[in-house]
C-alpha positions in Angstrom: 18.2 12.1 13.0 21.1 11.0 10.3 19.6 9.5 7.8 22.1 6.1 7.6 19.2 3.5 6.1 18.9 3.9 2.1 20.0 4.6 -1.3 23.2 6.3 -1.3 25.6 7.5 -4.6 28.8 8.5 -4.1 30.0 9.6 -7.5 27.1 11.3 -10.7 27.3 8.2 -13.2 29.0 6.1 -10.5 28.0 3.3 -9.1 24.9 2.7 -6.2 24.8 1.7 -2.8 22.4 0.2 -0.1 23.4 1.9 3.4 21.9 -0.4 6.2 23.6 1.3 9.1 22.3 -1.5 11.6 24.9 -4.0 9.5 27.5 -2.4 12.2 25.5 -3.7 15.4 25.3 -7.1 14.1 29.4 -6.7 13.4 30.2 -4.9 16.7 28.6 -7.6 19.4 31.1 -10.0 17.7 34.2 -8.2 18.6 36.2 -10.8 20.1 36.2 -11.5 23.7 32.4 -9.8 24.2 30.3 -12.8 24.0 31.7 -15.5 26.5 29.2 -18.4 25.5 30.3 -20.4 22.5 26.4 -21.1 21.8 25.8 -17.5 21.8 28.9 -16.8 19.8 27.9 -19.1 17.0 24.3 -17.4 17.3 25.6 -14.4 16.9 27.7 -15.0 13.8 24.6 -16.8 12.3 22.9 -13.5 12.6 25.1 -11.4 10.9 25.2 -13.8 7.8 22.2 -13.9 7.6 21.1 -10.5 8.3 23.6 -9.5 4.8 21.9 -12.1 3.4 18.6 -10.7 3.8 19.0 -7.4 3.0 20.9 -8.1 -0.3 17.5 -10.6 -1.3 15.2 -7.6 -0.2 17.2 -5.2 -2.5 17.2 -7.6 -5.2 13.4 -8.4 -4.8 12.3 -4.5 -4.8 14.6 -3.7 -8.1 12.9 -7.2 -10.4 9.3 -5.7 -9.2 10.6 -1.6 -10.5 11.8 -3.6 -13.3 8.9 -5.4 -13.6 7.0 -2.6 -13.7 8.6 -0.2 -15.5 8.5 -3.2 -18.6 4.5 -3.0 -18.4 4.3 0.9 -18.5 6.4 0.3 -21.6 3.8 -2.3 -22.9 0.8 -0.7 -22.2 2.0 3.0 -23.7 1.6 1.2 -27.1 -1.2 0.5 -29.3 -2.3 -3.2 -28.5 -2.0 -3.7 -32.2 2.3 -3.5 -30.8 2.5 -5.1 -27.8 5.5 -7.1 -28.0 6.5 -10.0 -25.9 6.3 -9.4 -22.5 6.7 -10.9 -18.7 3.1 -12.0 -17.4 1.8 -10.2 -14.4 2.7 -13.2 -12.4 6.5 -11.6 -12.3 5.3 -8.8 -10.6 3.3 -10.8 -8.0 6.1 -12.9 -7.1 8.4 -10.2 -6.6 5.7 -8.8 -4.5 5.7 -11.7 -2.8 9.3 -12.1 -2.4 9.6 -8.3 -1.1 7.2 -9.3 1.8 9.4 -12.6 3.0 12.6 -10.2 2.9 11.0 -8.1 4.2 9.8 -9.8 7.2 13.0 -11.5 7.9 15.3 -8.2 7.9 12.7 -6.9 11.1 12.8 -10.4 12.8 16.9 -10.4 12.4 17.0 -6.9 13.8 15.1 -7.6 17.1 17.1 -10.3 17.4 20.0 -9.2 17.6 18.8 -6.8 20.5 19.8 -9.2 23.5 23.4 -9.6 22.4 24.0 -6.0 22.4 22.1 -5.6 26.2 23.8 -8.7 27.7 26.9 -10.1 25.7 27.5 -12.8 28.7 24.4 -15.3 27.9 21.9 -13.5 26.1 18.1 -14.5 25.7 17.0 -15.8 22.5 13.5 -15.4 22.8 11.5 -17.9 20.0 9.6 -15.4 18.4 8.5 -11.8 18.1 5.7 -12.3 20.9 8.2 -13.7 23.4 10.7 -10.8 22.4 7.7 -8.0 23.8 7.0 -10.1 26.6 10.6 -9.6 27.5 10.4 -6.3 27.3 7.5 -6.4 29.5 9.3 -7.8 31.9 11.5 -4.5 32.2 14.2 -6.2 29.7 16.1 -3.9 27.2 14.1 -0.9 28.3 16.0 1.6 26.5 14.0 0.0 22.9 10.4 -0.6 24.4 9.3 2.9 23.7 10.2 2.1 19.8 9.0 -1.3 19.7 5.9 -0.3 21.5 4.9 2.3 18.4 5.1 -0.3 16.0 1.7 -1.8 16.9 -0.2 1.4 16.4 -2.7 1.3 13.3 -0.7 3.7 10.3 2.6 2.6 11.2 5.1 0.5 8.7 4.5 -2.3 10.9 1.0 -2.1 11.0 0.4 -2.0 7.1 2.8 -5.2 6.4 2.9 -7.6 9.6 -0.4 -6.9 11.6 -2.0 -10.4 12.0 -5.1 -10.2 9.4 -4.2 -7.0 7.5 -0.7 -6.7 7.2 0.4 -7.0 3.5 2.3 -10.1 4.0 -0.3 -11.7 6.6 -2.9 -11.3 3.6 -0.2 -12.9 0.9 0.9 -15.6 3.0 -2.4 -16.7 5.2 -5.1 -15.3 3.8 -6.8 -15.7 -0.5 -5.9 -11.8 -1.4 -5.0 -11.8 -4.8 -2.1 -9.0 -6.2 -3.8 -7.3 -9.0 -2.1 -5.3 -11.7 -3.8 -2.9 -14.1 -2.8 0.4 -16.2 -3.9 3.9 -16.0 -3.9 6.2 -19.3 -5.3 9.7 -19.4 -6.3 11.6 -22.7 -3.1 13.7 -22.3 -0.9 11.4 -21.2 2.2 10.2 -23.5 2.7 7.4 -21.3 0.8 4.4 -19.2 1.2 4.1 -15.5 0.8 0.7 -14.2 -1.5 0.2 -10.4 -0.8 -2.3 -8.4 -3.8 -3.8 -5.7 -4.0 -6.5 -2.9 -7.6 -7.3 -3.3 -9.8 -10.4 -1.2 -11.6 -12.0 -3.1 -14.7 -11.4 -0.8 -14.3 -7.9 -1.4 -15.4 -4.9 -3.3 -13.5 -2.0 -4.3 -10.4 -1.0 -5.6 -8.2 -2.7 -3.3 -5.1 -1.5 -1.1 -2.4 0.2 -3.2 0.7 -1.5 -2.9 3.4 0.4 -4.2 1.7 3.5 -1.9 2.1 1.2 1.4 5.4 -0.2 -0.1 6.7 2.7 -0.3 5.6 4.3 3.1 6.9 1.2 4.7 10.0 1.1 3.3 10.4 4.6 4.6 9.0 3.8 7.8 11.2 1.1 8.3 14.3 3.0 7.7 13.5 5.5 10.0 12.4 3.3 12.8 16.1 2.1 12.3 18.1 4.8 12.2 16.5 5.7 15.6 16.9 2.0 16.6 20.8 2.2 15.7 21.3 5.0 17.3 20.1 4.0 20.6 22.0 0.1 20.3 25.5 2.4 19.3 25.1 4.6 22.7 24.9 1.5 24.3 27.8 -0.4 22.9 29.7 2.7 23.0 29.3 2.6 26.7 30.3 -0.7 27.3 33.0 -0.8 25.1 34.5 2.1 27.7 34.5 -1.0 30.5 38.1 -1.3 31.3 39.2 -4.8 29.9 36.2 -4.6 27.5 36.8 -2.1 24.5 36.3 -2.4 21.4 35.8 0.4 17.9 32.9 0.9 16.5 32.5 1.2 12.6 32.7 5.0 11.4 31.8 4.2 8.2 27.9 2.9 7.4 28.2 -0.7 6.0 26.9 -0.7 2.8 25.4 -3.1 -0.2 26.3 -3.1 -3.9 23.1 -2.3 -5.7 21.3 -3.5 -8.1 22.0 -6.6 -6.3 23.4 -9.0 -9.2 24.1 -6.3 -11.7 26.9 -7.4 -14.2 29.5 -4.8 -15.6 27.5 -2.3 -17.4 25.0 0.9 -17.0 21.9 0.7 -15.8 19.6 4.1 -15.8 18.0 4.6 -12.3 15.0 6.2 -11.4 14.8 9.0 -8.7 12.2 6.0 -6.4 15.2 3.5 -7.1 13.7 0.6 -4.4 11.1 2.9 -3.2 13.6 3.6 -0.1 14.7 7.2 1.3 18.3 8.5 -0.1 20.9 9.1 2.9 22.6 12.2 3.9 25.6 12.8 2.0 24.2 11.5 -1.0 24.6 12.8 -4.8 20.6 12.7 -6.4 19.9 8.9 -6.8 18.2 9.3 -10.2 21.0 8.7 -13.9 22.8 6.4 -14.9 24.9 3.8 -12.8 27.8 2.3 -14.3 30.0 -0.9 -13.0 32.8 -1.9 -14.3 34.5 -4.9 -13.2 38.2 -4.7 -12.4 40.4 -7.3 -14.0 
């Protein structure tokens, strides 16, 4: 399976891009003529603004928590005698946070948009993720259900951040878990690494390990979308070869400017930039990225 969700560098010391290849499903149901409804029309356009949106605040949120992080490491590799000035550990937990909320609202967009593609006349707009499965249930877009099915398994991406009572953002948002920081220095090692938990309060133990699921997720998620836009594609691609009803499909994998916010300048990248899988075609993801700004 391409690999079209993920870090992506075109040029070495060049600058770095987000590839969110489900960006050209949101843009394809709106070719003109395809939705009929007005209502739905509208719906539709709200989806894809809000979609970019969303992914752009994700990116944004997972490069201030690496940034975040990689400022702690700094501060904890030196004698405490040297600590400088430094963010509180509060930064990190609200970029945690935020990563979560994005998070959540890229996956709820992306289901949404899974009506328009099977039934561009009046598509159902189910109210929320519970009414979307019982749609599919009900025999609607049965060409997804075997991949929406998976996600409620225990292990999947899914699993670890949504699950009611033990996904990371059900335990940030509903429930007194606390984020935890704390750093790791071994005899030999020239440098701190910085751990990050999601502890309850009522429990013992370490706690979960966040970047570890974060990361996993991420990956997860990107997967579980490349197979997702690959199935929506085939059937757009057959629709648009209706006579009176065609349309082209984006070639090219839409793509977001990242770091999200970054002013002219270089920036060095590490090889985990956003904790997210590189796509195919891309140079290694880890150096320098430079922007310059065209006058």
């Amino acid at each position: 399976m391409p690999v079209r969700h993920g870090c992506f560098r075109l040029k070495e010391d060049g600058p770095l891009f987000l590839h969110f290849g489900m960006l050209r499903v949101f843009i394809s149901v709106l070719y003109p003529g395809r939705i009929t409804s007005q209502q739905a029309q509208e719906r539709a356009q709200s989806l894809h603004l809000h979609i970019n949106d969303a992914v752009r605040r994700l990116a944004y949120s997972l490069d201030t928590f690496q940034q975040a992080k990689e400022k702690w490491e700094d501060v904890l590799s030196l004698p405490m005698e040297q600590w400088m000035e430094h963010d509180d550990q509060v930064v990190l937990g609200i970029a945690a946070d935020s990563i979560s909320h994005y998070f959540n609202i890229c996956f709820d967009d992306v289901w949404r948009v899974i009506p328009f593609v099977f039934d561009p006349v009046s598509p159902d707009e189910p109210s929320g993720y519970t009414a979307f499965k019982r749609l599919l249930d009900r025999g609607k877009f049965a060409a997804v259900k075997p991949l929406v099915d998976q996600l409620a398994r225990p292990g999947t991406w899914w699993h670890s951040m949504f699950e009611r009572g033990s996904g990371i953002r059900q335990r940030f948002v509903h429930y007194t878990d606390m984020f935890m920081v704390q750093g790791q220095q071994g005899p030999n090692d020239e440098r701190c690494k910085v751990l990050t938990f999601v502890r309850s309060s009522y429990s013992t133990g370490q706690g979960i390990d966040f970047i570890m699921i974060l990361r996993d997720s991420l990956n997860g998620f990107c997967d579980w979308l490349d197979e997702l836009e690959a199935i929506l594609v085939n059937e757009l691609s057959a629709q648009s070869a209706t006579p009176g009803l065609a349309w082209p499909l984006l070639a090219n994998c839409p793509r977001v400017l990242v770091p999200v916010g970054m002013h002219a300048g270089t920036r060095e990248i590490p090889d985990d930039f956003l904790y997210m899988p590189v796509c195919d075609g891309s140079l290694p993801i880890k150096g320098t990225s430079t922007l310059i700004i065209q006058r």
